[in-house]
C-alpha positions as CSV (number, residue, x, y, z in Angstrom):
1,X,-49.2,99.9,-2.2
2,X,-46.3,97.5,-0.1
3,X,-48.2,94.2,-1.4
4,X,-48.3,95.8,-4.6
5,X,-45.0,96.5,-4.8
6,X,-44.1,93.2,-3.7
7,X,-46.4,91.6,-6.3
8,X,-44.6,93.9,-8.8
9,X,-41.0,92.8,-8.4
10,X,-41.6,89.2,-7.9
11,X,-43.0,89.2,-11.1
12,X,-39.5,90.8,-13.2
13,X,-38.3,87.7,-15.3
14,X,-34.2,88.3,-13.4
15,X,-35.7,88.7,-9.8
16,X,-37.9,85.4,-10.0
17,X,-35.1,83.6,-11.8
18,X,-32.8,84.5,-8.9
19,X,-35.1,83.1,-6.4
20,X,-35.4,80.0,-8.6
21,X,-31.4,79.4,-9.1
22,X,-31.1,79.8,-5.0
23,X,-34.2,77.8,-4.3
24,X,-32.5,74.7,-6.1
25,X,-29.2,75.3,-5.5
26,X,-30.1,75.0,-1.3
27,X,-32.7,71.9,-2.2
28,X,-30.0,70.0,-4.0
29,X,-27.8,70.1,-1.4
30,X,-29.6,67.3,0.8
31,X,-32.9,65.5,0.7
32,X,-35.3,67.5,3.3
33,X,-37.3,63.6,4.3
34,X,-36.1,60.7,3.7
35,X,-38.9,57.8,3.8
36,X,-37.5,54.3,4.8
37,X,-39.4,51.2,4.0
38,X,-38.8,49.1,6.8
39,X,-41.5,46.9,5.5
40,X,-44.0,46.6,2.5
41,X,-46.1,44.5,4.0
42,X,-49.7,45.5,4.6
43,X,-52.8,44.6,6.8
44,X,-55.3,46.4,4.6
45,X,-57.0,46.4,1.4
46,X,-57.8,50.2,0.6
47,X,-60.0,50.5,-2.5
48,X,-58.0,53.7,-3.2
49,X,-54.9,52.2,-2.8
50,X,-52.6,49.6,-5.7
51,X,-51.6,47.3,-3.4
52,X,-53.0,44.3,-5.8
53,X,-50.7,45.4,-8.5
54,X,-46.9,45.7,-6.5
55,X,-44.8,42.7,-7.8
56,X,-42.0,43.7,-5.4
57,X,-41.9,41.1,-2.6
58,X,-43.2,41.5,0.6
59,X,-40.3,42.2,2.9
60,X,-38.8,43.7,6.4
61,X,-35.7,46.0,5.9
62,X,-32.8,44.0,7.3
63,X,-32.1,45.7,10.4
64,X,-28.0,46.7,9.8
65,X,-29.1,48.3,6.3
66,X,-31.5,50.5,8.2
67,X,-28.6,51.4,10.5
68,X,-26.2,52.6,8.0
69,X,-29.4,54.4,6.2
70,X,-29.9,56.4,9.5
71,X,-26.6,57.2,10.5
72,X,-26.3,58.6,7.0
73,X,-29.1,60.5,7.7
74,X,-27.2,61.9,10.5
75,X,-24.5,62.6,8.4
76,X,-26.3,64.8,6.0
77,X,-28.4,66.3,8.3
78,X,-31.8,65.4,6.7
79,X,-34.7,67.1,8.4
80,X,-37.6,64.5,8.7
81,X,-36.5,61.0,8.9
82,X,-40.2,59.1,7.8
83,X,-39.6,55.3,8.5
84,X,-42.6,53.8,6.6
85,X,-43.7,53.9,3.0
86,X,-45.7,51.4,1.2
87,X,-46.8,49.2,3.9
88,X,-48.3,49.5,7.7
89,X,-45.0,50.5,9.9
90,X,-46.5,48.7,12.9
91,X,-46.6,45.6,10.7
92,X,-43.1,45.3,11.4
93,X,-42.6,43.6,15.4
94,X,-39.1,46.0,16.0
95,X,-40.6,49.8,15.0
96,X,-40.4,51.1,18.7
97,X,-36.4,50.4,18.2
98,X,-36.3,51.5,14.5
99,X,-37.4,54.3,15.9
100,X,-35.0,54.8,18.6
101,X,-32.0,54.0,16.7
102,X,-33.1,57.2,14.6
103,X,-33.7,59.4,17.6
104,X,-30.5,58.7,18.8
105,X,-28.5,59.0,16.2
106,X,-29.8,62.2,14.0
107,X,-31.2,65.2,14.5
108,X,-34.1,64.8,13.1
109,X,-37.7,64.9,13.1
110,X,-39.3,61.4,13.0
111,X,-42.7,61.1,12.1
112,X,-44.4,57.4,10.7
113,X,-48.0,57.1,8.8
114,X,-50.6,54.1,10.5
115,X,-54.1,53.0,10.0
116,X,-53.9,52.4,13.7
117,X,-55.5,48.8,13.7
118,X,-52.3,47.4,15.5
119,X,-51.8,50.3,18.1
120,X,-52.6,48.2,21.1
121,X,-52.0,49.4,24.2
122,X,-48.2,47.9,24.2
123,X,-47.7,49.1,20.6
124,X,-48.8,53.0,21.6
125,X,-46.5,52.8,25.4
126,X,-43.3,51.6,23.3
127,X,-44.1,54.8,20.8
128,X,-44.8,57.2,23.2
129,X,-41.2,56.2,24.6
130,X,-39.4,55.6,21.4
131,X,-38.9,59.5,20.6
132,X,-41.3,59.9,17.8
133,X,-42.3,63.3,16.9
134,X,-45.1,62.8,15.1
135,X,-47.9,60.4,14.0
136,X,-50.6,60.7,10.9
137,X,-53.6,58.2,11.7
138,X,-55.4,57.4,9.1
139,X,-59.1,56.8,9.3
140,X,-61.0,57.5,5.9
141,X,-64.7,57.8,7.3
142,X,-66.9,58.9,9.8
143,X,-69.2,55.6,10.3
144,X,-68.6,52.2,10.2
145,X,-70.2,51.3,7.6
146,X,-68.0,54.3,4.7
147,X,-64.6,53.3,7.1
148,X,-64.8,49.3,6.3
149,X,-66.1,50.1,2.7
150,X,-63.2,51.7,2.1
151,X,-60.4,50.5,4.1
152,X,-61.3,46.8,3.6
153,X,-59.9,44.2,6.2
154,X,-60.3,46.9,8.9
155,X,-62.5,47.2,12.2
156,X,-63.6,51.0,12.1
157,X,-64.5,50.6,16.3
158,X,-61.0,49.4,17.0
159,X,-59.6,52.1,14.9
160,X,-61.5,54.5,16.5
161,X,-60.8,52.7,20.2
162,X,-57.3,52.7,19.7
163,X,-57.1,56.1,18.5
164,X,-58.2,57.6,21.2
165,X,-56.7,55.3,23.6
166,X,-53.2,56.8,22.2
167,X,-54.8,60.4,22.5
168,X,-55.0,59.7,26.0
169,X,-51.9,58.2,26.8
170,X,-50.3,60.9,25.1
171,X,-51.7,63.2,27.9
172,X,-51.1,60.8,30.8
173,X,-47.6,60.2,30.2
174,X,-47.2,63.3,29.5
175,X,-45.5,63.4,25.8
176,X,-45.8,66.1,23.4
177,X,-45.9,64.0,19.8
178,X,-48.0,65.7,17.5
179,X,-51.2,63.3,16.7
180,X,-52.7,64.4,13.5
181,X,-56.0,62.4,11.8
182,X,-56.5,62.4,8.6
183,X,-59.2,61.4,5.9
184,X,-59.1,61.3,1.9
185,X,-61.7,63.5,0.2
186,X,-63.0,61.2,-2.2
187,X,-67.3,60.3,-2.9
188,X,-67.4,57.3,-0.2
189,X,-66.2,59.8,2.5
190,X,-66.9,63.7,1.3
191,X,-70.2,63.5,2.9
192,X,-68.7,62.3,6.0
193,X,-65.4,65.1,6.2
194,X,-67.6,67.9,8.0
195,X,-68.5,65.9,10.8
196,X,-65.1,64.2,10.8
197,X,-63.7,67.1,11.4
198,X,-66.0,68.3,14.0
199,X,-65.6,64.9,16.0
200,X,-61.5,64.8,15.8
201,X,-60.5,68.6,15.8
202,X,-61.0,68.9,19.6
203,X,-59.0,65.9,20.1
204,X,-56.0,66.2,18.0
205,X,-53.3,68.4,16.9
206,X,-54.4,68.2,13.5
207,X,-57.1,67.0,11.3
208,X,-56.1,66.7,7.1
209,X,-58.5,66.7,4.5
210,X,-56.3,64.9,1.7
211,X,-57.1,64.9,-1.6
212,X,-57.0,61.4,-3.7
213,X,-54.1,60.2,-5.5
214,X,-54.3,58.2,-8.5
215,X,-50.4,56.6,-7.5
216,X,-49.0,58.5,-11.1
217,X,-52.1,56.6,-13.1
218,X,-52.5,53.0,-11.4
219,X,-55.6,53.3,-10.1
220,X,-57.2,55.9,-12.6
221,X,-59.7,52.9,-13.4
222,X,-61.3,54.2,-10.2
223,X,-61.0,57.9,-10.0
224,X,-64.1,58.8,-11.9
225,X,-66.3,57.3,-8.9
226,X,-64.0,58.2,-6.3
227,X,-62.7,61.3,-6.8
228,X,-65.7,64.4,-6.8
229,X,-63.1,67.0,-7.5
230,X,-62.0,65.8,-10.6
231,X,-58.0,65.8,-9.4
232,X,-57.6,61.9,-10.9
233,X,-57.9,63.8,-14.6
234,X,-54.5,63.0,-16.7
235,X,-53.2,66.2,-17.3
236,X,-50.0,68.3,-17.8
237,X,-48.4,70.2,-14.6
238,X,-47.3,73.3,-15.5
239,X,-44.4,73.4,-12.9
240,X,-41.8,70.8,-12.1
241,X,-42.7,68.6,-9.4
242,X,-41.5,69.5,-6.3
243,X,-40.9,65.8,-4.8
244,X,-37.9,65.3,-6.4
245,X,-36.1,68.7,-4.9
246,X,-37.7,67.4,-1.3
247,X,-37.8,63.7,-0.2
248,X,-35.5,60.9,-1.1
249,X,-37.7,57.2,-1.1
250,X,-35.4,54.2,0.0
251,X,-37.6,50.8,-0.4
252,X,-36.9,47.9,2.0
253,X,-34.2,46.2,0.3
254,X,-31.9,49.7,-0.3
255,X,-32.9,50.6,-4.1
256,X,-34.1,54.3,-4.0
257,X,-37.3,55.1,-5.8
258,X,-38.1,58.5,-7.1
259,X,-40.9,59.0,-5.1
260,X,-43.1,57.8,-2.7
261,X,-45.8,57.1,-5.5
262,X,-43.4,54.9,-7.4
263,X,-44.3,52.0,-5.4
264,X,-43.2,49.2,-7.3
265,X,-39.9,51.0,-7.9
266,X,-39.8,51.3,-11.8
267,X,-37.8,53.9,-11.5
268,X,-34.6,53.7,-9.3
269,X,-31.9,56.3,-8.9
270,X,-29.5,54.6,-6.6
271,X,-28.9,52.0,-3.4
272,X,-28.4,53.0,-0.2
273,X,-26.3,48.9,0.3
274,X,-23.0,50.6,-1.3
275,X,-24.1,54.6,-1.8
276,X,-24.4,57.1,-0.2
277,X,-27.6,59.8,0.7
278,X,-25.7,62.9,-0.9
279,X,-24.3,60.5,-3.9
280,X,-27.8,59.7,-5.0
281,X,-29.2,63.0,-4.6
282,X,-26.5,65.0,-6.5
283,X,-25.7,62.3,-8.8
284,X,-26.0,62.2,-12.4
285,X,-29.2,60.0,-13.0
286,X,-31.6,62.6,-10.3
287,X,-30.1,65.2,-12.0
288,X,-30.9,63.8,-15.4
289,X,-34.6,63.2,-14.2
290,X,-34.6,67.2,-12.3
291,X,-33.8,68.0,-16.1
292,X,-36.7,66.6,-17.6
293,X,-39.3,67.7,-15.2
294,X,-37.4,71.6,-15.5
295,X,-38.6,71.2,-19.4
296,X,-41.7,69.8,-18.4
297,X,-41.0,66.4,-19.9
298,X,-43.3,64.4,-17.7
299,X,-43.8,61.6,-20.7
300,X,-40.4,60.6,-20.8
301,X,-40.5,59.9,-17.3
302,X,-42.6,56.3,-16.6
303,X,-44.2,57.2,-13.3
304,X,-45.0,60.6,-14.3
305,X,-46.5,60.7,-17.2
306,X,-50.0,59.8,-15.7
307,X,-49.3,61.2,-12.1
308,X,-52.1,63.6,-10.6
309,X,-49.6,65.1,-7.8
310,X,-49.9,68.5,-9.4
311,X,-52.9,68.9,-7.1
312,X,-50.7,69.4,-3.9
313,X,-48.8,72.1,-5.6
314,X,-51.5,74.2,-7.1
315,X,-51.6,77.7,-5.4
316,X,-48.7,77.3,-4.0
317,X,-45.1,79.4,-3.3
318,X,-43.5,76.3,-5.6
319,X,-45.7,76.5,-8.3
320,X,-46.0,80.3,-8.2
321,X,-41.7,80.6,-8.6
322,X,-41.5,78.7,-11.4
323,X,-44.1,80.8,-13.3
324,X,-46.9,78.5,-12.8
325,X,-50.4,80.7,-13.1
């Protein structure tokens, strides 16, 4: 009877509209992540991944922008502070004292994406002492041969070797990051995700089974073969998305993209070299944009009109308060 009840109510048109109105009202206020490209540059060729078509140049975030991007961060009080984007974070030779600089001057959680080929033994010490919170490894396959087929330019054994060389370094130096592993569900690895997962869960905080991403239509060319569950179809979302109430994208030379998928930066909203983190995200041209995903006007938006991220938000609390079914 309570569940019904509950069910009940959250479904009369002025309750859900109240939870709506709040909802945005306390999103607007500040980005939840912020993602900082302190460096496009790459030491992979994923087949899943557009890396071939960025005309953006390949570049390291200049060290003093960084500075005044964090101690914004600070400012605002942004949650997760995510320096890396487009590009292998441990690509760039001062990451241990990116990092630092944000663990000293915010409070908050910093977390960074690798494919782990460059976590020597060095790379992982000056982590593990840097004050990262969290790291996402990712290795997309189980054996050699799916791992290199996919993540071209990469040695699946060092991967693998450095992996759980930082798992136990972890332990003998006693720090409490959070490791989690993940793998894309696509046809080159879904055969391989059940014993992936048996292999890493006893080793790891985490283990993700992510579902591909066409990067809002780039690579749709290749979702047919890759993609089993049929998520790199074109369609429709039936909710706003949710990215553009959450994370704020800042590319390495200060233009802020809007999103993380945008990753040629087509669409820019602001730049962090003379504006500020709360300027951009309650200014005029997000707000424009928040408009025209409210009326579900994806095609007038460039990145989104062929985007696929709906599949993160299906079944969820998001969808479900905007009336999504």
């Amino acid at each position: 009877m309570k569940i019904f009840f509950k069910k009940k109510v959250f479904q009369l048109r002025p309750f859900r509209e109240t939870v709506k109105y709040l909802s945005i009202k306390n999103r607007l206020k500040r980005p939840l992540k912020v993602t900082i490209e302190i460096t496009n540059a790459c030491n992979s060729d994923c087949i899943m991944c557009p890396r071939q078509s960025m005309t953006r140049p390949v570049k390291n975030m200049d060290f003093e922008l960084y500075k005044k991007i964090i101690d914004d961060c600070g400012k605002a009080g942004v949650k997760i502070v995510q320096p890396f984007n487009f590009g292998e974070p441990l690509m760039h030779n001062r990451l241990g004292e990116f990092i630092r600089y944000a663990n000293e001057h915010t409070k908050s959680r910093i977390q960074i994406s690798t494919n782990a080929a460059l976590l020597t033994y060095e790379k992982a010490v000056e982590l593990l002492d840097s004050g990262l919170d969290r790291i996402n490894i990712d290795i997309d396959g189980f054996t050699k041969d799916t791992f290199e087929k996919v993540r071209k330019n990469l040695d699946f054994d060092r991967v693998v070797e450095n992996t759980e060389k930082f798992i136990e370094l972890k332990k003998k130096f006693n720090k409490n990051i959070f490791i989690t592993v993940s793998i894309i569900n696509m046809d080159e690895t879904s055969g391989e995700i059940a014993e992936f997962k048996r292999y890493w869960k006893p080793r790891v905080d985490r283990v993700l089974d992510v579902q591909y991403n066409t990067w809002t239509g780039s690579v749709t060319p290749l979702s047919p073969p890759l993609n089993k569950g049929g998520t790199g179809e074109v369609r429709r979302f039936n909710c706003p998305c949710k990215m553009l109430w959450d994370q704020m994208v800042i590319l390495q030379d200060g233009k802020v993209a809007l999103c993380c998928l945008d990753y040629d930066g087509k669409v820019i909203v602001g730049d962090m070299k003379n504006e500020s983190i709360l300027n951009i995200w309650n200014g005029k041209i997000l707000n424009t944009l928040r408009q025209k995903q409210i009326e579900l006007k994806f095609d007038e938006i460039s990145t989104c009109r062929a985007c696929n991220q709906y599949i993160y938000m299906e079944g969820t609390r998001w969808q479900y308060m905007w009336g999504g079914f």
